[in-house]
C-alpha positions as CSV (number, residue, x, y, z in Angstrom):
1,X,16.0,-20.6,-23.6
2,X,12.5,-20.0,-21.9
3,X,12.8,-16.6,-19.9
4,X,10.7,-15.8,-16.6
5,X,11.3,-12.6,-15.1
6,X,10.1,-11.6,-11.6
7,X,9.4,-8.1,-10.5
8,X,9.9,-6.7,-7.1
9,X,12.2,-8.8,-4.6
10,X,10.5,-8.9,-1.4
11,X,9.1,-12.1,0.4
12,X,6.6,-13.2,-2.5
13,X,9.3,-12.5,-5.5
14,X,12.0,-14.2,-3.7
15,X,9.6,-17.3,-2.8
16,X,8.9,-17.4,-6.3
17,X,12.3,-17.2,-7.6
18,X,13.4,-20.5,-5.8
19,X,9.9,-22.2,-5.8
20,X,10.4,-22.0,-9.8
21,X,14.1,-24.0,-9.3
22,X,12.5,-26.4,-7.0
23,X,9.6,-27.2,-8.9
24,X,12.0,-28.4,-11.9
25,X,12.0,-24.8,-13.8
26,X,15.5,-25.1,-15.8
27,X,15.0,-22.1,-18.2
28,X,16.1,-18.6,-17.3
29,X,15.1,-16.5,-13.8
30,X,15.8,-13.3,-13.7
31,X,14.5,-11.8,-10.4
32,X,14.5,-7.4,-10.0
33,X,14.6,-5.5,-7.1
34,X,14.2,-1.8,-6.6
35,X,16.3,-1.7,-3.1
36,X,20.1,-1.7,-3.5
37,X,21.0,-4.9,-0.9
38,X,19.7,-8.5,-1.1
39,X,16.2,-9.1,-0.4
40,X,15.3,-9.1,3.4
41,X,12.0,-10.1,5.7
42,X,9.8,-7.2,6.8
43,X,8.1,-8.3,10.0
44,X,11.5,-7.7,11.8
45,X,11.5,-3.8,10.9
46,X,8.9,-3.0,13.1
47,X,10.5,-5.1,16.5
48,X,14.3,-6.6,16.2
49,X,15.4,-4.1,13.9
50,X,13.5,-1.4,16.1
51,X,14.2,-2.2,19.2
52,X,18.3,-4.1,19.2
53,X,19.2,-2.6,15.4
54,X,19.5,-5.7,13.6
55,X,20.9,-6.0,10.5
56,X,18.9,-7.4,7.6
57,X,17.1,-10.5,7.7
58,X,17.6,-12.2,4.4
59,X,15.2,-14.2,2.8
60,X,18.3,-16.1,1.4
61,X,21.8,-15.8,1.3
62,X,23.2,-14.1,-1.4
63,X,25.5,-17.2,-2.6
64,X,21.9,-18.7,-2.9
65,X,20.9,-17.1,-5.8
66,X,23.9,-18.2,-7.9
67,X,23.8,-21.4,-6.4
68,X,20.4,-22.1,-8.0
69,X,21.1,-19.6,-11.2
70,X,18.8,-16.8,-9.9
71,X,19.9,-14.0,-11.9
72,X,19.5,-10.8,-9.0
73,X,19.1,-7.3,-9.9
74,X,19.1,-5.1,-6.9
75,X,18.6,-1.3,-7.1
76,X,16.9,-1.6,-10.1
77,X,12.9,-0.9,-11.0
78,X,10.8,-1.4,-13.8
79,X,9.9,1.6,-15.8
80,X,7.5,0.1,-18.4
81,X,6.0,-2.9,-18.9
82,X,5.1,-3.8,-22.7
83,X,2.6,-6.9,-22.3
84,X,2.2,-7.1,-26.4
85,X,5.9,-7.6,-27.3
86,X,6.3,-9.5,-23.6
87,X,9.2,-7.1,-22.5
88,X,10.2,-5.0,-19.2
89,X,12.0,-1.6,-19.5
90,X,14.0,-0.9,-16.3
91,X,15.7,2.4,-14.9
92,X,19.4,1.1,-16.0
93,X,18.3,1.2,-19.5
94,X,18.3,-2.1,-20.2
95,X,15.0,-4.2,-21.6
96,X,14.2,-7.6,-20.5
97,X,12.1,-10.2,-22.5
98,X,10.5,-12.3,-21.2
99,X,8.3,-16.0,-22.1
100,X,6.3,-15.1,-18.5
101,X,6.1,-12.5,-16.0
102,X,5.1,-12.1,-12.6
103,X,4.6,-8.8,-11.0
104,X,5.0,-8.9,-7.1
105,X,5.8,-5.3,-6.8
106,X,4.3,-5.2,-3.2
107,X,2.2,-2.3,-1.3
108,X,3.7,1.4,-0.5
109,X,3.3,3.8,2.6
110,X,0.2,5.5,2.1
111,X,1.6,9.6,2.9
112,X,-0.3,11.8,5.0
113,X,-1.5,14.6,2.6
114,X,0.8,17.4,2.4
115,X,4.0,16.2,3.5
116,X,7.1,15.2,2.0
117,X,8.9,11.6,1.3
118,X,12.0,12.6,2.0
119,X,11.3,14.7,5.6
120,X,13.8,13.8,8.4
121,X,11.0,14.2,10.5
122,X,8.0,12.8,8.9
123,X,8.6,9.3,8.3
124,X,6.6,5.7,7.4
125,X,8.1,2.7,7.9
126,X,8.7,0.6,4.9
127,X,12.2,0.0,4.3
128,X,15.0,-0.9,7.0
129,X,16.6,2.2,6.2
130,X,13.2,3.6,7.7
131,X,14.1,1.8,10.6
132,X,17.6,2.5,11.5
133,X,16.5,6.8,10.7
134,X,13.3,5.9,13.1
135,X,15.6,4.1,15.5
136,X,17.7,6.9,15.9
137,X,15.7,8.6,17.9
138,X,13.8,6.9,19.7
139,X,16.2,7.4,23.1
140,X,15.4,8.3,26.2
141,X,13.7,11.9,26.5
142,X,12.6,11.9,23.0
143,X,9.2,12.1,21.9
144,X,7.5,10.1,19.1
145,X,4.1,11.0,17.2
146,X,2.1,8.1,15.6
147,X,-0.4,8.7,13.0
148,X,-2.6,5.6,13.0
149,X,-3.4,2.8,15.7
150,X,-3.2,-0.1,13.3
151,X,-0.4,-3.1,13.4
152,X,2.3,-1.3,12.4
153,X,1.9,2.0,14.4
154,X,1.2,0.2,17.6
155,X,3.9,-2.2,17.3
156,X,6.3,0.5,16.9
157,X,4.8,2.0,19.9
158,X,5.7,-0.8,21.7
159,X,8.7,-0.8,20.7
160,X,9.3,2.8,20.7
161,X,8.4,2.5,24.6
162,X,10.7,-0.2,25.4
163,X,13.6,2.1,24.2
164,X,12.6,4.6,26.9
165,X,11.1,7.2,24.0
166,X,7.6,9.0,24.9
167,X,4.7,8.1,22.3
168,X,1.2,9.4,21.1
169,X,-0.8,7.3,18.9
170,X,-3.3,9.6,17.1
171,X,-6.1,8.0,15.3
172,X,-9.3,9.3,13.7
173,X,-11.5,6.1,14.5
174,X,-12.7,5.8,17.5
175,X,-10.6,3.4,18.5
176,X,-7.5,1.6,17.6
177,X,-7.7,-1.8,15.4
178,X,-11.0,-0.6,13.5
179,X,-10.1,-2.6,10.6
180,X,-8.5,-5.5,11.7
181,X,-10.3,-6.9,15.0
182,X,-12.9,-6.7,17.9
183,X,-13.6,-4.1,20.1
184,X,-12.8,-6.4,22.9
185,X,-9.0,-7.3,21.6
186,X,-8.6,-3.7,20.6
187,X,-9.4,-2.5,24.0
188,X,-6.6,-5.2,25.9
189,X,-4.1,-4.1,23.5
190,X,-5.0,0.0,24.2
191,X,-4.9,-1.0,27.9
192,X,-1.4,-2.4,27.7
193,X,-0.5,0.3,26.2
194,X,-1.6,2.7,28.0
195,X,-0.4,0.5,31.5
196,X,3.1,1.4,28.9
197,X,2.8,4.7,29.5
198,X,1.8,5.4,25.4
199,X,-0.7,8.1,25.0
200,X,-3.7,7.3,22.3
201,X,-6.1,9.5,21.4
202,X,-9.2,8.2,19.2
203,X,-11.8,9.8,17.6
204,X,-9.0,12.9,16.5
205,X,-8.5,14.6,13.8
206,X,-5.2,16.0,12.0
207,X,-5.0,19.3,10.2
208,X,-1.3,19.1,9.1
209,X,1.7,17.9,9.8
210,X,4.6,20.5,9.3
211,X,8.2,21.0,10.6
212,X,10.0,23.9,12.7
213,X,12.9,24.4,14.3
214,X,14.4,20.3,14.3
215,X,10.7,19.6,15.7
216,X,7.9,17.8,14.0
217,X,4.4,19.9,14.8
218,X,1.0,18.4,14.3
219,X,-2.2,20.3,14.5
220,X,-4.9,18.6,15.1
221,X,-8.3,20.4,13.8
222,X,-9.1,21.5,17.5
223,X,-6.4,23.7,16.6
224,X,-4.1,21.9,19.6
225,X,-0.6,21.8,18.6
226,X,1.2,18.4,19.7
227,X,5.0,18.2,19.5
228,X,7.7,15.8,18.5
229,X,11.1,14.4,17.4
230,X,9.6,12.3,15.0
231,X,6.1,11.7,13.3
232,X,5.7,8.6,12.0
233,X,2.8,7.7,9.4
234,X,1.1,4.8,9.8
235,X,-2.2,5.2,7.9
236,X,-2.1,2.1,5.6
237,X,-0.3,0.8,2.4
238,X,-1.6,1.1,-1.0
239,X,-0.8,-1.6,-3.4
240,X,2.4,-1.0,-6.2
241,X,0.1,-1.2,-9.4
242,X,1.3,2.1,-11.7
243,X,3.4,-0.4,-13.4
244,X,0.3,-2.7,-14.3
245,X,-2.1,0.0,-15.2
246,X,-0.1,1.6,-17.5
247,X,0.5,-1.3,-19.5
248,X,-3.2,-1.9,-19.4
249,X,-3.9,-4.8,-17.2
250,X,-7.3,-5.0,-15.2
251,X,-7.0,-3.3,-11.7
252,X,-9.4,-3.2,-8.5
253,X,-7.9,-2.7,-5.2
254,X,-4.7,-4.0,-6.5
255,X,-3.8,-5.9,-9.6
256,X,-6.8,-7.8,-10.7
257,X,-6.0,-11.9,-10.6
258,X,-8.1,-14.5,-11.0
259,X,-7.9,-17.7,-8.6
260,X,-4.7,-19.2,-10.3
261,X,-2.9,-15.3,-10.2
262,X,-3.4,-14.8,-13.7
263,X,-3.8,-11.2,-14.7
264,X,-5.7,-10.1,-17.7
265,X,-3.0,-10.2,-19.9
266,X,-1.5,-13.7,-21.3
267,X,1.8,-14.8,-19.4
268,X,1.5,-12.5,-17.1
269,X,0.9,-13.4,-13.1
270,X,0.8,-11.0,-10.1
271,X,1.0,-12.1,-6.7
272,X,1.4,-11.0,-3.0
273,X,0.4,-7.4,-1.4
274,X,0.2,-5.9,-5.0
275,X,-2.5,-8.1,-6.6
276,X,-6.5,-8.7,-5.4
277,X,-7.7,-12.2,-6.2
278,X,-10.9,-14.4,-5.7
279,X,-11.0,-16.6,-2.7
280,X,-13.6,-19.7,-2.8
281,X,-13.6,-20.2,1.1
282,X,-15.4,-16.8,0.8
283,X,-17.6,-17.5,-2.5
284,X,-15.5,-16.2,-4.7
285,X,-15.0,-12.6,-2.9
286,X,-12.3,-10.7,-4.4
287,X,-9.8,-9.7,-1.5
288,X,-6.3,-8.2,-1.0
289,X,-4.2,-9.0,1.7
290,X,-0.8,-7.6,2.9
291,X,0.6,-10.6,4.7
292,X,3.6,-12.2,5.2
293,X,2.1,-16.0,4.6
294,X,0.3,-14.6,1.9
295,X,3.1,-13.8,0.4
296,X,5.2,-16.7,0.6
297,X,2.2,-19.0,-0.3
298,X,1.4,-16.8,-3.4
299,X,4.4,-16.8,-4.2
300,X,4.6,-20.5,-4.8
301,X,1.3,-20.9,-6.3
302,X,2.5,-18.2,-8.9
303,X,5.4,-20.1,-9.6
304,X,3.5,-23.4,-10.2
305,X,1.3,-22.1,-12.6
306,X,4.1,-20.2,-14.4
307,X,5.2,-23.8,-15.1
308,X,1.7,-24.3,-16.5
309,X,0.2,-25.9,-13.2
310,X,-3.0,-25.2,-12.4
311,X,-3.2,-24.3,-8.3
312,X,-5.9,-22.3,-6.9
313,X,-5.3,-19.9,-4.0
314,X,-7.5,-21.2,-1.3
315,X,-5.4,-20.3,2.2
316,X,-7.5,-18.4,4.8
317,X,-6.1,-15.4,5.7
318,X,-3.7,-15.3,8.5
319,X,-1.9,-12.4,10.3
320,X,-0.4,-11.6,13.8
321,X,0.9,-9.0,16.0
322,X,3.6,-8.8,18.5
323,X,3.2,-6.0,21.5
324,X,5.0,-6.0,24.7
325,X,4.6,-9.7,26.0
326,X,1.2,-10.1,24.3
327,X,0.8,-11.7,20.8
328,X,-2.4,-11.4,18.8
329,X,-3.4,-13.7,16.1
330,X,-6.4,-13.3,13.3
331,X,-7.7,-16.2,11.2
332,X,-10.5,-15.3,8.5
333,X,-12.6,-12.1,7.2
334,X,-15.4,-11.5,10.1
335,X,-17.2,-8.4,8.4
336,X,-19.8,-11.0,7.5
337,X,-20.0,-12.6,11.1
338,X,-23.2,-11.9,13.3
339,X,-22.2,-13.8,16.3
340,X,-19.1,-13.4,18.5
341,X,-18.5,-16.1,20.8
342,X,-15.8,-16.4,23.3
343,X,-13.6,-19.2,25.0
344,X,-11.5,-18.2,27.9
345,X,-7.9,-19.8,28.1
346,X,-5.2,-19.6,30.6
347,X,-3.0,-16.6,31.7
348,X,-6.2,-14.0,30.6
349,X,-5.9,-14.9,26.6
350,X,-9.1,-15.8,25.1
351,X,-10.2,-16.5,21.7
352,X,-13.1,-14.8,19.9
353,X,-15.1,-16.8,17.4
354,X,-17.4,-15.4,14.7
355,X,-20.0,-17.2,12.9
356,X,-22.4,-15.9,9.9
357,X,-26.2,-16.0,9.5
358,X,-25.8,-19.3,8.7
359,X,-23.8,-20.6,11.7
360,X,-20.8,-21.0,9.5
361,X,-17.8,-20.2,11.4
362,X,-15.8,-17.5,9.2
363,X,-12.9,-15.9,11.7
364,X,-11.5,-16.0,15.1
365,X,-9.4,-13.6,16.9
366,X,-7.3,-14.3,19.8
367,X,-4.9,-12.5,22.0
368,X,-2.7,-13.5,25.3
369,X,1.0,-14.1,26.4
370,X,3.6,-15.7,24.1
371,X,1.8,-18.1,21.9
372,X,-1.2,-18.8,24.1
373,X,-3.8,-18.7,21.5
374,X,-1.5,-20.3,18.4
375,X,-2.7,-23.7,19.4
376,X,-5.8,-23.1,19.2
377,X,-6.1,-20.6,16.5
378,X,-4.8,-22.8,13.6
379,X,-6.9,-25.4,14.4
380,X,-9.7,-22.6,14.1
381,X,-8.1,-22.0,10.5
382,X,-8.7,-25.8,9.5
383,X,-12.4,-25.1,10.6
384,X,-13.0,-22.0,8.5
385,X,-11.3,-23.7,5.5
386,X,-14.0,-26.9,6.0
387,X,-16.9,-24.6,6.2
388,X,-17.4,-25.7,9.4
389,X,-20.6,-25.0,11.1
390,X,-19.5,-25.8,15.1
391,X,-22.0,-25.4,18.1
392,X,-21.8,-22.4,20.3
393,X,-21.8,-24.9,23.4
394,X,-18.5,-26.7,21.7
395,X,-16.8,-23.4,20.5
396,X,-17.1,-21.8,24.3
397,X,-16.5,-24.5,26.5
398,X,-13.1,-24.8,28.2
399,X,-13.1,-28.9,28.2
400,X,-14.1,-29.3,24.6
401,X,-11.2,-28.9,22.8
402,X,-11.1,-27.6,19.2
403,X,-9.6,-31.0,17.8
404,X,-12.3,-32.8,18.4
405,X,-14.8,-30.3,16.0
406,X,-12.1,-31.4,13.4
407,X,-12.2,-35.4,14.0
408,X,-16.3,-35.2,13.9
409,X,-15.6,-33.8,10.4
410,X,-12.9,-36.7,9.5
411,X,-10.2,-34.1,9.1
């Protein structure tokens, strides 16, 4: 019977795993995860299961996998891939073969240099494990160290915050959000923050990180010493590839796919945070993206063209944000964008819109209350994915609304 094995059980293996059973897939699934409890959702680790200690979010109940013969392997990784003889090693011993493969082994905690996985008082969040040992202490009294003001470190913060805990965000950019939005949404979110109570300091540099006496000690290259409970790590993931490059599949900022998540070796697919792909909206610009839509829909698309479809990945990217009250929402890469135009909506959210050389509109970035600027922001996707090229007049103006740019396109 025709095998397909999936490695790594997180949101893109598990959306895989039943898209294959949905599609029709009768053969064999056999889906491996490296944490010992049924696959859960991510997003939650850094709010619900922060701030109330939830238990796991699961993707699916467990009786779902038997119910749609979904063979499950928790606690389990893959030690050595053998793409030749089509054929997984994993740490219990046994060896899997496998007619296809598909490697969604996800993205890891990027460590700061020095220090050691397994400090109680150095810590990334990754697993919810990491979550309950982070949750512990944030209390009241307690004092929290962030390293790094992106989405993860600042929605801890905020988090951290509403627990009563004190917090420093320390980041070596000059400000928070370098890499992910505009100066403008960057500064609302480091005002809110700092109307919070959170102390961030940008533009800082860290020497080392090192423990003493139940305290966490960070030396910034001033030579100031700050003090904490807890330092937390949130400088960025790096994508799960060892796996891949020893058994000699092309890597570049990830697993290398093409635009149907094809790696370089036959029958094998990668897909989700681990892989880097093509995207035609773009021209063909090889990207990686550590999202949890990307990841679903990837997940999909992989298990389509397991089945010997043929679907391109063509979704603009999509991520969002949760801090305090405010939720922030990015559509599209704007590193290309030369113009940055702004519409003002209701309770102080706005959108920001960014257009190339060209006029083309290739991101937007919007931030307010709730979900203020959802509305608006998917239809803002829909224009980016029809290479829309919308006047500044109709992009800024309060009483043109965004639905119309897509009916004068027929969409």
């Amino acid at each position: 019977m025709t095998h397909f094995v999936i490695i790594g059980a997180g949101e893109c293996g598990v959306r895989a795993a039943f898209a294959l059973r949905e599609k029709g897939f009768e053969g064999e699934v056999t889906l491996v995860g490296a944490e010992p409890v049924t696959p859960y959702e991510r997003p939650p680790l850094s709010k619900a299961a922060l701030a109330n200690g939830a238990a796991p979010k699961f993707i699916a109940a467990s009786e779902q996998y038997s119910e749609k013969d979904i063979r499950l392997l928790t606690g389990v990784t893959a030690l050595e891939l053998e793409a030749t003889g089509r054929s997984v090693l994993l740490s219990d011993g046994s060896r899997l073969s496998y007619d296809k493969l598909l490697l969604a082994t996800g993205a890891s905690a990027r460590s700061f240099p020095g220090t050691s996985a397994n400090s109680a008082r150095i810590r990334s969040l990754r697993t919810h494990r990491d979550a309950m040992t982070l949750r512990s202490v944030l209390k009241p009294g307690s004092h929290i160290v962030i390293v790094g003001g992106g989405f993860i470190g600042l929605e801890v913060a905020a988090t951290a915050r509403q627990l009563g805990a004190k917090v420093t965000v320390v980041e070596g950019l000059e400000r928070v959000l370098k890499r992910g939005v505009p100066t403008e949404i960057a500064d609302m979110v480091t005002a809110r923050h700092r109307s919070e109570g959170v102390v961030i300091r940008c533009g800082v540099s860290i020497e080392t990180i090192t423990e003493r006496d139940n305290k966490a000690l960070v030396r910034l290259t001033a030579g100031e010493f700050v003090e904490a409970d807890l330092v937390l790590i949130g400088i960025g993931a790096q994508p799960n590839v060892d796996l891949a490059t020893k058994a000699g599949l092309a890597v570049d900022n990830g697993i290398a796919v093409d635009g149907r998540l094809r790696t370089s070796a036959p029958d094998i697919f990668a897909a989700g945070d681990c892989c880097s792909f093509p995207l035609g909206v773009y021209g063909g610009r090889r990207i990686r993206l550590e999202s949890w839509r990307n990841a679903q829909e990837q997940g999909e698309i992989a298990a389509v063209n397991m089945m010997g479809g043929d679907e391109i990945v063509s979704s603009v990217p999509w991520f969002w944000s949760d801090q305090y009250d405010l939720t922030l929402q990015v559509t599209g890469l704007a590193d290309s964008a030369v113009t940055h135009l702004k519409r003002d909506l209701s309770n102080g959210a706005f959108i920001l819109f960014h257009l190339d050389v060209d006029g083309r509109l290739v991101a937007a970035s919007g931030i307010g209350p709730g979900n203020s600027v959802a509305r608006d922001i998917r239809v803002a996707e829909m224009l980016i994915a029809a290479r829309a090229r919308p006047t500044s007049a109709a992009l800024t103006a309060g009483d043109v609304k965004l639905k119309s740019l897509l009916a004068a396109l027929g969409l």
